[in-house]
C-alpha positions as CSV (number, residue, x, y, z in Angstrom):
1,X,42.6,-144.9,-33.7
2,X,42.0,-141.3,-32.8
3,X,44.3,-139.0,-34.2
4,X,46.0,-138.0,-30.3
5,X,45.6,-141.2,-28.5
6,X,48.4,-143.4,-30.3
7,X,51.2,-144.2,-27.5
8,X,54.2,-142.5,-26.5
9,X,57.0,-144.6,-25.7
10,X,59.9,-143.5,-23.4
11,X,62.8,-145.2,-22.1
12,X,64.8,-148.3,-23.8
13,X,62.4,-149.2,-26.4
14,X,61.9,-145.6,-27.6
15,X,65.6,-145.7,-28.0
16,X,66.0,-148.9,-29.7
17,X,63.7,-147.9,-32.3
18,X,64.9,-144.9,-33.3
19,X,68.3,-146.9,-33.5
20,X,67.1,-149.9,-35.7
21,X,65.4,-147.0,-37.7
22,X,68.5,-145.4,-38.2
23,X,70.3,-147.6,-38.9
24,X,68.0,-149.3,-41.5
25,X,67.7,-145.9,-43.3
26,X,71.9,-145.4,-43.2
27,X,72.8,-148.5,-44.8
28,X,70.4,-147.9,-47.4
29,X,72.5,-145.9,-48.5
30,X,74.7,-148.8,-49.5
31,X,72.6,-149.4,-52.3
32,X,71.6,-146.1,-53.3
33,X,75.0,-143.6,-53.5
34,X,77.5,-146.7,-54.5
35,X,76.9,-145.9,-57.9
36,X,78.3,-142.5,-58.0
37,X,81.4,-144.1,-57.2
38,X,81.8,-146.9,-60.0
39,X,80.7,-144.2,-62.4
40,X,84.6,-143.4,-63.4
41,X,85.9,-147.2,-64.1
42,X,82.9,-148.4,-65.0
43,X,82.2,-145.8,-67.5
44,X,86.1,-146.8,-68.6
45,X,85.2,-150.4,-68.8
46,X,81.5,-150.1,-70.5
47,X,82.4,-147.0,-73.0
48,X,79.1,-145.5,-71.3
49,X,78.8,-141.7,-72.1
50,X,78.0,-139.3,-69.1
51,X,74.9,-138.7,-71.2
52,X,74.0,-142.3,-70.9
53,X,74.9,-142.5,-66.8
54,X,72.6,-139.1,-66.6
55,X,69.7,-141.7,-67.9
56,X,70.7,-144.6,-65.6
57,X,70.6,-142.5,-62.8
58,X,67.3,-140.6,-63.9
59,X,65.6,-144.2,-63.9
60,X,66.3,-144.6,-60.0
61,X,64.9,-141.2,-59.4
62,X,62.0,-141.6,-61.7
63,X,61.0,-144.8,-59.9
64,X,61.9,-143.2,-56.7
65,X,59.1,-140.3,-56.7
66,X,56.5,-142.7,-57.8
67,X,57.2,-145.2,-55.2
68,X,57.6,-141.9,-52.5
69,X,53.5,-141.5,-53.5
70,X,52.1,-144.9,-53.7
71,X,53.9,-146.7,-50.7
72,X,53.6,-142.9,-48.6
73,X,49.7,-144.1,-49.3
74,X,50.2,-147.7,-48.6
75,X,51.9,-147.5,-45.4
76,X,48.6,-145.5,-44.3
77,X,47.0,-149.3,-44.0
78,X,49.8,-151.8,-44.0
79,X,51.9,-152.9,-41.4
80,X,55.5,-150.4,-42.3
81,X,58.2,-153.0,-40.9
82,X,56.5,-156.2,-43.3
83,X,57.3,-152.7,-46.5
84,X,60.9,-151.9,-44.8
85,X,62.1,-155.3,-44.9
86,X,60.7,-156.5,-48.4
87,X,61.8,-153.0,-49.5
88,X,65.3,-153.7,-48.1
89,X,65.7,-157.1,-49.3
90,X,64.2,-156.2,-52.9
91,X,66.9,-153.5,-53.4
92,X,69.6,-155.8,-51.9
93,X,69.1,-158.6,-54.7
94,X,68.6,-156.1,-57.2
95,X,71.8,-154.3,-56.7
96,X,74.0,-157.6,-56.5
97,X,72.7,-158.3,-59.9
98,X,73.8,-154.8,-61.1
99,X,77.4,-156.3,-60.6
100,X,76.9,-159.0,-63.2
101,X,75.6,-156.5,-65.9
102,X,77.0,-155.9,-69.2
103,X,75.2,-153.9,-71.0
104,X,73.0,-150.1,-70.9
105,X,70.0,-151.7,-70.9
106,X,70.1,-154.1,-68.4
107,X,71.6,-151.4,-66.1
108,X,68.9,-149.0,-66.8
109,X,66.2,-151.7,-66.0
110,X,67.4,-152.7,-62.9
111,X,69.0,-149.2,-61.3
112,X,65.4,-148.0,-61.5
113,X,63.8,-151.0,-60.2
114,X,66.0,-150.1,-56.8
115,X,64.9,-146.6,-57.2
116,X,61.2,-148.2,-56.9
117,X,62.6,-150.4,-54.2
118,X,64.2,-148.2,-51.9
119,X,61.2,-145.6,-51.7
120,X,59.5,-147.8,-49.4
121,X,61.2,-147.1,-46.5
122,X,61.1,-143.1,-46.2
123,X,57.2,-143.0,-45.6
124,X,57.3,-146.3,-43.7
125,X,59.9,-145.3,-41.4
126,X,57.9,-141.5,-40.7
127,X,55.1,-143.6,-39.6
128,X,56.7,-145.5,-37.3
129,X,59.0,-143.0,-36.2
130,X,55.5,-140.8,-35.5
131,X,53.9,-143.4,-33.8
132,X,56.2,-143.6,-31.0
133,X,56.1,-139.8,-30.1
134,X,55.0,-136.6,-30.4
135,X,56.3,-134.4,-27.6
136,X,59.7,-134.6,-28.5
137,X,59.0,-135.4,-32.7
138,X,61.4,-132.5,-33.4
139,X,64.4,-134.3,-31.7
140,X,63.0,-137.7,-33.0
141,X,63.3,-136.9,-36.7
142,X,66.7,-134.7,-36.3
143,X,68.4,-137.8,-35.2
144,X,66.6,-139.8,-37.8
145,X,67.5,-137.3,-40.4
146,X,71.6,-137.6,-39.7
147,X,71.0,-141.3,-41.2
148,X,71.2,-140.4,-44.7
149,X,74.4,-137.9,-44.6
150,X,76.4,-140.8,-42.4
151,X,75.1,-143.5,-44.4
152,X,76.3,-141.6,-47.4
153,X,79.5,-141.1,-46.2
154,X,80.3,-144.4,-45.0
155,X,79.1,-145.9,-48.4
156,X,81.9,-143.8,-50.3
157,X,84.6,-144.5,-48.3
158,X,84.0,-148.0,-48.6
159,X,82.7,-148.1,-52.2
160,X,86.1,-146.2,-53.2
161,X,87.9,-148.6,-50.6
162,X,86.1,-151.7,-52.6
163,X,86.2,-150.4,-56.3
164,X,90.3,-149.1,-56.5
165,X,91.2,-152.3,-55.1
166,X,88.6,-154.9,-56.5
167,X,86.9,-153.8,-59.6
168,X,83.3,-151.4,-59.9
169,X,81.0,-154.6,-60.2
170,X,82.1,-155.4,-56.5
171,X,81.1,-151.7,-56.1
172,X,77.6,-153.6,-56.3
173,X,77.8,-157.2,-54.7
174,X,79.5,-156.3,-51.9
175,X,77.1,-153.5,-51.4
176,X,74.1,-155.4,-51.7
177,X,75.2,-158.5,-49.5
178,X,75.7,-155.8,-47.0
179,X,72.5,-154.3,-47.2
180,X,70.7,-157.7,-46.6
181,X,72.5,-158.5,-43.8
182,X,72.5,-155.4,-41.8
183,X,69.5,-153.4,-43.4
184,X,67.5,-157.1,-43.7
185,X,68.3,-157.8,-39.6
186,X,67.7,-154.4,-38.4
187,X,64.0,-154.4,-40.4
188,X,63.1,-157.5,-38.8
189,X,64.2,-156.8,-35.2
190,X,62.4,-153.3,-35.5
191,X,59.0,-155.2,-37.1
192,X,59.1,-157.8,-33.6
193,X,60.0,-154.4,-31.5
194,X,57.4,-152.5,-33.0
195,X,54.8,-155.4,-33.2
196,X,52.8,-156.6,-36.2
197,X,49.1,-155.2,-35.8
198,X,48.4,-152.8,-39.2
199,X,47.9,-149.5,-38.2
200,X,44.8,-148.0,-39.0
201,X,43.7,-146.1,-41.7
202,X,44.2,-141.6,-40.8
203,X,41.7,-139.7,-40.2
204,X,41.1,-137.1,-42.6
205,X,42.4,-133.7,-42.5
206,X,42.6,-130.5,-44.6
207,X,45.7,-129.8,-45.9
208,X,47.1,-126.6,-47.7
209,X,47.5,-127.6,-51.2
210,X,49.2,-124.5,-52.4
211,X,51.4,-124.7,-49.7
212,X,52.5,-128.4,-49.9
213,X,52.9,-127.4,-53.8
214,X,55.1,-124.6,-53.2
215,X,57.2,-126.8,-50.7
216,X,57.2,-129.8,-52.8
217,X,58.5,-127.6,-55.7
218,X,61.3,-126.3,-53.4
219,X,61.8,-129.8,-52.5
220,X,62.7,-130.9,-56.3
221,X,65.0,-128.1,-56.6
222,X,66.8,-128.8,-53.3
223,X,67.3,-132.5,-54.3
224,X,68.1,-131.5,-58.1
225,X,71.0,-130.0,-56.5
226,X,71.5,-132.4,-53.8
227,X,71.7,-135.0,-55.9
228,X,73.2,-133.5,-59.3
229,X,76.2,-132.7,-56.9
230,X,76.1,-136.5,-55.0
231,X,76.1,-138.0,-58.2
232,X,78.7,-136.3,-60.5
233,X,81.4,-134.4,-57.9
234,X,83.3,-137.6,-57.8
235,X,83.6,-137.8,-61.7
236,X,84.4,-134.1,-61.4
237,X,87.1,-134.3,-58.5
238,X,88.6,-137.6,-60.3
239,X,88.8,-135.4,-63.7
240,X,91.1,-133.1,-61.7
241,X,93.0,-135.6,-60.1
242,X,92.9,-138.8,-61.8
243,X,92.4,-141.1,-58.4
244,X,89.1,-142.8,-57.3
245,X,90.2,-142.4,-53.0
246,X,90.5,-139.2,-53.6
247,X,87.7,-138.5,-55.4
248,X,85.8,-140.7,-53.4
249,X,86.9,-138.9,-49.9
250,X,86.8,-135.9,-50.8
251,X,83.4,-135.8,-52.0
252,X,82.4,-137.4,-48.7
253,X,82.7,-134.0,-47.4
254,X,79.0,-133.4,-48.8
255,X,77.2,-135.8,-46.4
256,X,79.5,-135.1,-43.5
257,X,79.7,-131.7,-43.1
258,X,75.7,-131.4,-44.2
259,X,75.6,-134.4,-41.5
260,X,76.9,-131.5,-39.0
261,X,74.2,-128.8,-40.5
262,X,71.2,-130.7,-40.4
263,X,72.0,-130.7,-36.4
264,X,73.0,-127.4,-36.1
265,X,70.1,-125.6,-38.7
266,X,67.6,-128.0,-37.3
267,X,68.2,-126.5,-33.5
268,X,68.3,-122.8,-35.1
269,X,65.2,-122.9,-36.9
270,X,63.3,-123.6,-33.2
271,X,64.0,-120.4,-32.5
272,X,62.2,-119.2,-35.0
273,X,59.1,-121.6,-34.8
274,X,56.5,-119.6,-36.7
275,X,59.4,-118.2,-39.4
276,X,61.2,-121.6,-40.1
277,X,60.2,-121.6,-44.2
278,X,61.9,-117.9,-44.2
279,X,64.7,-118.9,-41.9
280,X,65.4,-121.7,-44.8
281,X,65.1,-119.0,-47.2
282,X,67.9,-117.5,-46.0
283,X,69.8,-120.9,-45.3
284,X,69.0,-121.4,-48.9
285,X,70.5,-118.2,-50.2
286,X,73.8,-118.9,-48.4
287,X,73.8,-122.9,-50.1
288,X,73.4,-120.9,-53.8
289,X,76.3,-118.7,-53.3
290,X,78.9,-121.6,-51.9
291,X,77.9,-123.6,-54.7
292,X,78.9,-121.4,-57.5
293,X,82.3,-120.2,-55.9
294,X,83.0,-124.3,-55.1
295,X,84.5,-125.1,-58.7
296,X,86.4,-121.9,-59.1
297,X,87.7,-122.3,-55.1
298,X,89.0,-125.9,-55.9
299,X,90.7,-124.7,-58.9
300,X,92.4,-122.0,-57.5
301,X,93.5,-123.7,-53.8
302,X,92.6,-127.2,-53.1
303,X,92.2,-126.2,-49.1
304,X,90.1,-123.3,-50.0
305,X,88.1,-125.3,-52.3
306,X,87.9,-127.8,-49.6
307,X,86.5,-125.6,-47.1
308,X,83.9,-124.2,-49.8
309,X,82.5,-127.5,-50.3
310,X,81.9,-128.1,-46.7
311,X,80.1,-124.9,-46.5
312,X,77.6,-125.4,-49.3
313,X,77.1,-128.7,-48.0
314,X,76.5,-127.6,-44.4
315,X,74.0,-125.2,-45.4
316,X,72.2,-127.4,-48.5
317,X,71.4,-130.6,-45.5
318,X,70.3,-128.0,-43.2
319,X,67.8,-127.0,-45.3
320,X,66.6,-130.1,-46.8
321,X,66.1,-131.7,-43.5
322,X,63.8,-128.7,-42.8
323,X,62.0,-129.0,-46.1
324,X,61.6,-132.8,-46.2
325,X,60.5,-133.4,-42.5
326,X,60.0,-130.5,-39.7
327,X,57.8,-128.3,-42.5
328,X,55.9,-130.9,-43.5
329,X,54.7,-132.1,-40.1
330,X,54.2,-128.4,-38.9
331,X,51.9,-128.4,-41.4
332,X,49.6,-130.8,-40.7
333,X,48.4,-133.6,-38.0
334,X,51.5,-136.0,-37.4
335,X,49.8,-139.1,-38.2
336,X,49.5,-137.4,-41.3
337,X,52.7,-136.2,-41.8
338,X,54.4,-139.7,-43.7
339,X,52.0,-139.3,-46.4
340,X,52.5,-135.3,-46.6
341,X,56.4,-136.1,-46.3
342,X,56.2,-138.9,-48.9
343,X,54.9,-136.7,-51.6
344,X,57.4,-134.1,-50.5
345,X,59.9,-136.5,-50.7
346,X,58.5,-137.3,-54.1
347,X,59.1,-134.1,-55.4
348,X,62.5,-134.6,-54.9
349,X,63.3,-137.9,-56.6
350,X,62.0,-136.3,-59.3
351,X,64.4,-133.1,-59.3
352,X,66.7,-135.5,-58.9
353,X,65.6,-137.7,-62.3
354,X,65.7,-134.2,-63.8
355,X,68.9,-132.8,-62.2
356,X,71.0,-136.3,-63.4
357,X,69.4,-136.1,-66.9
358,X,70.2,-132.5,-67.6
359,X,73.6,-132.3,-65.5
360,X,74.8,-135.5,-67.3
361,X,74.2,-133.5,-70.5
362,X,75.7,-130.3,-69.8
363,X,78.9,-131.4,-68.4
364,X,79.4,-133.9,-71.5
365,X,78.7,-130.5,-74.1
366,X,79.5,-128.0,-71.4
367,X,81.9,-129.0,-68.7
368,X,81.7,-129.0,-64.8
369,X,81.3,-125.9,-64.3
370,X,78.2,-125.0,-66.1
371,X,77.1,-127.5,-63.8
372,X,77.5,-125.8,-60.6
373,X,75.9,-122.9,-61.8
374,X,72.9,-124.5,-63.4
375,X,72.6,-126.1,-59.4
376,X,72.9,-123.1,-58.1
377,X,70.3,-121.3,-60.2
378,X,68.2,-124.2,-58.7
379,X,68.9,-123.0,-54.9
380,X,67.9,-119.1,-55.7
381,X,64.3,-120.5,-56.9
382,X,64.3,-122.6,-54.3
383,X,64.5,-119.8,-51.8
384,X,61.7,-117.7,-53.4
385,X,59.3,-120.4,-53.3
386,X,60.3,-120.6,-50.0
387,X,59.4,-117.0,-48.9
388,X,56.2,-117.8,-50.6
389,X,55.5,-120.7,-48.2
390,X,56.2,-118.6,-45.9
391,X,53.4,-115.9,-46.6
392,X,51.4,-118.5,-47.0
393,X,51.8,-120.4,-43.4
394,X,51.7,-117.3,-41.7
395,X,48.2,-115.8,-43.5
396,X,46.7,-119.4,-42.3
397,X,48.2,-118.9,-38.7
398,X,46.0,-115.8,-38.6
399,X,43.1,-115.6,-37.1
């Protein structure tokens, strides 16, 4: 199939796809941020220290990145919905079994299995969502993107709903019998939507390794913070106020409010088509400083706390939509994109195996707080390696 003669669908079925694809990529999320959530009791019930959970949740990520790679290379010759819905299945069963486990070990071997498990479906997913469209991929994959801050939020407030009033390990079973039913339906109505013919191998294309490097570094940072903060603000918020619901809804604040940014920076950063890795610099350099004041803000007034969160959040999705999708596809051909994406991606399951190791480590010997600023070391580094893509983009766009 040559590179600019796959179709472009319009009307009802454009719609439903990018619907089903949503929605498979939202409740995910089910499966994937529950466990920040049954980190309090069942850290309380296990004895687990935070230096232990920091390894549990570096497993998922470490399996996470390596799946981004080898299924971002797979879905180049398989048929994407038959990997969405064993992906979606896989990490269903696997995270109803995390409910009946015990003991470190077990935990470990099976968190990171669904870290394996649910990096199928980012790459598979860009295919099909690039596959459909290219005139309007911009809009395409904004929409797309909202699916992982509303998924995210949804999961907390019924994760805290399910663990203060049933126990963590339902936290898990509940989770994953949810995921199989919606998730599991969704992947097999989009795979008889989409039909079932393998799409063909891409054609080759040069890509700007030192580019894609740069990015993909900036990538890890942004989800070493994304993530670091996902995973440990509810312990951190529950330290202060010793109550999973409100530990659990405030910290939803992170996926709605950056819900709301990745809409607002994604229709900014048209306006500046040819600037859009500086214009995330500068995004970037915002998320850094409302990161750092966050802890001290909460401490001092809970509203203005409140309020700070929302803003680092706003700004931190805004950019990490931009990193993760629109500069990757910029970059190169769109049917190449998912694979470039994928590795992207990659990157950032593994800043966010490092983020959950060294942040789970710091708080136990160091406290919170030392946290945020570690994360918000991550964003200023971020935004120089952005400015370098930048230069870099721009001496290729010459002639």
């Amino acid at each position: 199939m040559d590179k600019d003669t796959h179709s472009e669908l319009r009307g009802a079925r454009l719609v439903m796809i990018m619907v089903l694809s949503w929605t498979i990529y939202a409740t995910l999320y089910l499966c994937r941020v529950n466990f920040s959530i049954v980190i309090p009791l069942m850290r309380v019930e296990m004895g687990i220290s935070y230096e232990r959970i920091g390894i549990i949740a570096s497993g998922f990520f470490v399996l996470y990145a390596i799946g981004q790679v080898l299924n971002g290379y797979l879905t180049m010759s398989h048929n994407p919905c038959n990997m969405i819905v064993l992906g979606v299945m896989g990490s269903a069963l696997v995270t109803m079994s995390l409910g009946l486990c015990s003991d470190f070990t077990s935990m470990l071997l099976l968190w990171s299995m669904n870290g394996y498990l649910q990096s199928v479906q980012w790459p598979s997913l860009i295919r099909v969502l690039s596959e459909i469209t290219r005139t309007r991929l911009g809009t395409v994959l904004g929409i797309f993107n909202t699916s992982w801050a509303i998924g995210h939020v949804a999961t907390w407030i019924l994760t805290g709903f399910i663990v203060s009033n049933y126990g963590w390990r339902y936290g898990f079973i509940v989770n994953g019998l949810l995921l199989a039913l919606t998730g599991g339906i969704a992947g097999l109505v989009l795979r008889s939507v989409v039909g079932r013919k393998d799409v063909e191998v891409m054609t080759k294309e040069e890509v700007n390794l030192i580019a894609l490097g740069s990015l993909s570094l900036s990538y890890l940072l942004a989800d070493a913070t994304r993530y670091g903060m996902i995973v440990y603000l509810p312990s951190y918020v529950f330290s202060k106020e010793g109550s999973i619901e409100v530990a659990s809804t405030v910290s939803t604040i992170i996926p709605l409010a950056g819900s709301l940014g990745m809409i607002a920076i994604g229709g900014l950063s048209d306006v500046f088509p040819k600037k859009r890795a500086l214009f995330t610099s500068l995004i970037t350099i915002a998320t850094m400083t409302f990161v750092y004041l966050f802890p001290q803000a909460y401490e001092m007034d809970r509203i203005i706390g409140i309020l700070t969160l929302a803003l680092a959040s706003f700004f931190l999705y805004g950019a990490n939509s931009q990193i993760v999708s629109t500069i990757p596809v910029e970059m190169v051909n769109v049917r190449l994109s998912p694979m470039v994406s994928g590795v992207v991606n990659a990157m950032g399951g593994l800043g966010a195996f490092i983020s959950s190791l060294i942040s789970g480590a710091i708080i136990e010997w160091y406290g919170f707080e030392t946290a945020f600023g570690l994360w918000s070391l991550f964003q200023l580094l971020q935004a120089l390696l952005l400015i370098f893509v930048h230069k870099l983009l721009k001496k290729r766009a010459e002639p």
